[in-house]
N, C-alpha and C positions, 0 to 999 in steps of 0.2 A: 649660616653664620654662628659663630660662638657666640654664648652668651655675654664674655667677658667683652666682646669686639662688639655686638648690639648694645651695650650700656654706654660705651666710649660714644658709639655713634651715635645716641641720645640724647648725650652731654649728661647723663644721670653719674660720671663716672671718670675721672683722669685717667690716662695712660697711668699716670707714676704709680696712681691711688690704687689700680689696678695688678700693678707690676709688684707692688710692696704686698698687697695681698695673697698672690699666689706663693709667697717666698714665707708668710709670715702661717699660711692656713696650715692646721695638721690632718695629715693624709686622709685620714675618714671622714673630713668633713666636707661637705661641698661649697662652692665658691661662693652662691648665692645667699647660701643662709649665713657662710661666713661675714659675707658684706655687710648682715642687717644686722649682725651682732655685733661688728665691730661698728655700726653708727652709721658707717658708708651707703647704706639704702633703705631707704623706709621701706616695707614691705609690699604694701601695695603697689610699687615702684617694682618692685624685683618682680609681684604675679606679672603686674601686667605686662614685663619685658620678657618671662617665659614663655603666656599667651600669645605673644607676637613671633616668640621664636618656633615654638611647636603649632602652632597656627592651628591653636584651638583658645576655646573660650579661659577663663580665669576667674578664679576667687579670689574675691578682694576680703580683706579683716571682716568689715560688715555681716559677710554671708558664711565665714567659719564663728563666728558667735551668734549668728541668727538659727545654726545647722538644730538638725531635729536630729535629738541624742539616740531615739528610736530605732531611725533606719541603718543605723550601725549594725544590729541583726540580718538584715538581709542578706548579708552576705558571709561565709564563713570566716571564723578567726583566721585562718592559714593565709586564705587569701589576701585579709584586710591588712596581716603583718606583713606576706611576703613580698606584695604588689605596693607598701603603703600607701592603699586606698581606704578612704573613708564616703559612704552614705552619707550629704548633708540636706540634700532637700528636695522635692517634685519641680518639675516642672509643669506651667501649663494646663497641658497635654498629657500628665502623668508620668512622663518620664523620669528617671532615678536619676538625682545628680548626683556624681563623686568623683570627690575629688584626688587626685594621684601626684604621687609624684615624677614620675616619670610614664607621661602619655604613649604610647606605642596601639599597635591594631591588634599585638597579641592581649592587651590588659583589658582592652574593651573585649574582645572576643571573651575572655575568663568570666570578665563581669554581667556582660548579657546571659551570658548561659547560665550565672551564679542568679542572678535576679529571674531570670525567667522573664524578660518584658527588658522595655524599652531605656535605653542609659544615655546619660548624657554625662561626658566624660571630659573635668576639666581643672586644671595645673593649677597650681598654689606651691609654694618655696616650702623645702622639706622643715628649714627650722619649726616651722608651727605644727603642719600637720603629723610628726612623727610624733611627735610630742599628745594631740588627739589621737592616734591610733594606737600607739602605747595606751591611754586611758580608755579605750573603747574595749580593745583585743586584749589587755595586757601582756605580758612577758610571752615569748617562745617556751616552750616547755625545750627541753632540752633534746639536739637532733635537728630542730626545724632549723631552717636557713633564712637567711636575709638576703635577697639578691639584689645586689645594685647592679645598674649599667649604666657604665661609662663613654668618655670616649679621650682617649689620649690624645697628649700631642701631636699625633700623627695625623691623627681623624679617625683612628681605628677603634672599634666598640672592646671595653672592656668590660668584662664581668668576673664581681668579685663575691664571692658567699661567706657573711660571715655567722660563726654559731652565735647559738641564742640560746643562753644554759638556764636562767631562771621559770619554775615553773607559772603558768599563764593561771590570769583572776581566773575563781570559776565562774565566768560567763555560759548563759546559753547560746547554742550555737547551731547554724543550718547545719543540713550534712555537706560531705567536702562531695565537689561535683564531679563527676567522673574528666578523667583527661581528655580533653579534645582530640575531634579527630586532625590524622595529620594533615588531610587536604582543607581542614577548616584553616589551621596554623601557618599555614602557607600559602592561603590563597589570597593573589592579587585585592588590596584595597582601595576602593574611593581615598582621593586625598579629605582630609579630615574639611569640615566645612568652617568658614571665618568666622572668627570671633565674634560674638552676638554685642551690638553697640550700647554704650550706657549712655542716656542723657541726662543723668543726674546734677549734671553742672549745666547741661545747656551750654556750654563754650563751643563756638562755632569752630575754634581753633584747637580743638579738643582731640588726641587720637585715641581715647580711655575706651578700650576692650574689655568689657567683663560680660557678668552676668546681669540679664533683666529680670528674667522667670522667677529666680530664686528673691528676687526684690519681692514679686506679687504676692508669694508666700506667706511673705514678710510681713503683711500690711495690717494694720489693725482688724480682727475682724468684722466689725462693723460692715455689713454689706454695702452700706452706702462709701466706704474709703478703700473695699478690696476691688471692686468692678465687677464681682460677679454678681451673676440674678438669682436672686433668692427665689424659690419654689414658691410662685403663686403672684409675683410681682416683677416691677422693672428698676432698678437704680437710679431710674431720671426721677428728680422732684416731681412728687403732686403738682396738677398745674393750681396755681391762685383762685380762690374762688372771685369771679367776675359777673359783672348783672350784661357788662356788654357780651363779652366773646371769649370762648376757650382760645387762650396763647399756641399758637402754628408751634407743630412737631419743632422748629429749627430755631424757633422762641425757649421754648422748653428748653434744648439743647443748650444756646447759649445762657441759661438760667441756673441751669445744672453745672456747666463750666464755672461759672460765678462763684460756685459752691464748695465745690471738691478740693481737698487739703494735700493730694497725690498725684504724683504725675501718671502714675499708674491708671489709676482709676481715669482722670482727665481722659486717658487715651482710648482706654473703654469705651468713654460715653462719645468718645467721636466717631468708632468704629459698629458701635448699637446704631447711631444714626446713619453711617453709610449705607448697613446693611435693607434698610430701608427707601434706601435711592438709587444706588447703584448695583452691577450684580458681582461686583469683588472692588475690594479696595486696599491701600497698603500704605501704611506708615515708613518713610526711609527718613534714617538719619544720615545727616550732612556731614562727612567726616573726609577733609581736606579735598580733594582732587575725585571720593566718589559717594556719593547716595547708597545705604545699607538698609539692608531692611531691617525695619523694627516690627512691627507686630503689624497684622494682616487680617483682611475678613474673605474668606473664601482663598485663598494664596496660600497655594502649597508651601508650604518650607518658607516661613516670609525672612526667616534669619539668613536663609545662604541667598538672596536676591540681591544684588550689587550693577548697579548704575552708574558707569564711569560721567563723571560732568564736561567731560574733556569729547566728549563723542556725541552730538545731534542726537537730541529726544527731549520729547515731553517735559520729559522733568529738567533737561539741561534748559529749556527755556525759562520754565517758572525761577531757577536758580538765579540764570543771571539778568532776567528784568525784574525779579521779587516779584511777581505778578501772575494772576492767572493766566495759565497758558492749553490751548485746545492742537498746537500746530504738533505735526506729526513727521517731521523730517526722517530722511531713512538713513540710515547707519547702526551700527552694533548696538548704541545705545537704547536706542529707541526699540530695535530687536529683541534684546532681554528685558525690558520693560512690557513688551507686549506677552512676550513669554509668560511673564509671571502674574500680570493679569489676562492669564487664559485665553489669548486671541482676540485681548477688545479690538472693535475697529474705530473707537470713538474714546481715547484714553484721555484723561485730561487730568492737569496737575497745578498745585496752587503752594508756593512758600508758606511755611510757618515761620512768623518772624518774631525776632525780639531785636528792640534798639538800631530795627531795620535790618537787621543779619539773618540771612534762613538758618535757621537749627535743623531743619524737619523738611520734607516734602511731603503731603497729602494726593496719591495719586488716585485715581478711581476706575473703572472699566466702565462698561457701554451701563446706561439708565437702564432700569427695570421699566417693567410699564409705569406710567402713572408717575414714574421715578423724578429721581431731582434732573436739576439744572445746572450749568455750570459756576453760575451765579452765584449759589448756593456753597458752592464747594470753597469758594473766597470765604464767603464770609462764616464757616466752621474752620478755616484757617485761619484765619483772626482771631477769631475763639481762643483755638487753643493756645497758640502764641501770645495770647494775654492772660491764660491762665497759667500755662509755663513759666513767663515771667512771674507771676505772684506767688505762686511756690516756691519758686526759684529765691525768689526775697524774704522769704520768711525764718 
């Protein structure tokens, strides 16, 4: 679907408002950055209707003013102008986020080989970012090209090369990477994996695609608000000094929930605690008709795991009675839920609620020895469904 036909069907966007715009845009510019200019779409409105069109992740304003001005080097100026991509932040797991304007297999191909390591590769509206990548790369020295691709009113790909006469800041710069080869350039790709969920609103009714990882980045450093374990310690509160009794691990937990100022972090100290109970567990967000994975302990790839709620499982019961649920019905759903927690046979799953609405599902795999309870798994969904909500209000 075109992106101009995706914003109509949004309601981001009138047929007429639409029809006046293409008659009104001049030729080199494109539609979408046209729209923000002339008033017709906030920005983060245009990524995240790209991310839904190219069915990858999105940068929202937040994370191109959060971006680390550094990793602009990793990749050469050629690339950064010709591709306009920019380096803005790790993820995780160390991955290189950058952002493009036009996502394709051969951009990420350039870029992995350009990084040497892991990319994570994702859309933002050219008005801003060309505008960063000019101030990264500066100008073309004269000779280099600008390639855009298009696609006409036909649906056919156009490409158009325009010069670039002024010479470039002098920036340092990697060396330029040798050309691909042609069976790299050509060969068959995975389709790109869905957009990784934001729950920064918490709206159950919410379809907001962007980025999380680059959120984590973000966070103050303070070990106690990023989630990570500092070398030599754990991010869960000291327990209270007591003459009775040390406060139960799931005491502690919810003590630590009480405390944390990030949903980030929150989400950490629920998944330090799984990892103690169960032998993998997964965060899905609730997003309309399916369960996405949000962040995971032991769970491969937690961001492409997707849980249709329309299909018998686990989690489609904790959904629609808001309540813990152990039943294990068999259909698709329940199938890629086992999947992704690694073949439990005993998978069980508990609502995160707020104002009684699941945002979240807490799912977990088989107990470890000595492991938790199902019991247990309710009441760190409460947890954090009340601490959600308190961040969410602040």
């Amino acid at each position: 679907m075109r992106i101009g036909e995706l914003l109509i069907e949004q309601g981001k966007l009138s047929k007429s408002e639409l029809e006046r715009a293409l008659v009104d845009k001049p030729l080199d510019t494109r539609i979408v950055s046209f729209l923000i200019t002339r008033g017709l779409l906030e920005f983060d409105e245009a990524s995240l209707a790209l991310g839904h069109q190219k069915r990858v992740a999105c940068a929202l304003s937040k994370h191109l003013a959060h971006r680390d001005p550094a990793l602009a080097r990793l990749i050469p100026a050629e690339l950064g102008r010709g591709s306009c991509a920019l380096p803005i932040g790790r993820t995780s797991k160390g991955a290189v986020i950058v952002c493009v304007r036009d996502p394709s297999a051969a951009v990420l191909a350039a870029l992995t080989q350009a990084i040497s390591g892991d990319v994570l590769m994702v859309v933002t509206p050219a008005q801003r970012l060309e505008r960063l990548v000019a101030d990264a790369y500066g100008k073309a020295p004269t000779g280099e090209l600008d390639i855009d691709i298009e696609v006409d009113s036909a649906g056919a790909p156009r490409v158009s090369r325009r010069p670039m006469p002024t010479p470039p800041m002098p920036l340092p710069r990697a060396a330029t990477p040798p050309p691909l080869p042609t069976s790299l350039a050509r060969a068959a790709t995975a389709p790109p994996s869905p957009p990784l969920p934001d729950l920064q609103l918490l709206d159950p009714d919410s379809v907001r695609l962007a980025l999380t990882d680059l959120d984590d980045e973000r966070v103050a450093k303070d070990h106690t608000q990023s989630g990570q374990i500092p070398k030599g310690g754990s991010t869960l509160p000291p327990p209270m000094q007591q003459s009775v009794a040390r406060p139960s691990p799931i005491e502690e937990l919810v003590s630590g929930l009480e405390q944390v100022s990030d949903r980030q972090a929150a989400t950490d100290l629920v998944l330090r605690y799984i990892a103690t109970r169960w032998d993998c567990g997964l965060v899905l967000a609730i997003r309309e008709k399916v369960a996405i994975g949000y962040r995971g302990h032991r769970v491969n790839a937690p961001e492409t795991v997707t849980v249709s709620l329309g299909s018998p499982s686990t989690v489609q019961r904790a959904f629609q009675t808001r309540e813990l649920s152990a039943d294990a019905p068999p259909g698709v759903g329940q199938s890629a839920l086992v999947h992704a927690l690694n073949g439990a046979k005993m998978p069980v799953a508990a609502p995160v609620l707020i104002g009684g609405n699941p945002v979240a599902i807490l799912a977990v795999g088989d107990p470890i020895a000595g492991g938790g309870h199902a019991s247990d798994l309710k009441v760190v969904a409460d947890a954090l469904g009340t601490a959600y909500k308190r961040i969410h209000a602040r």
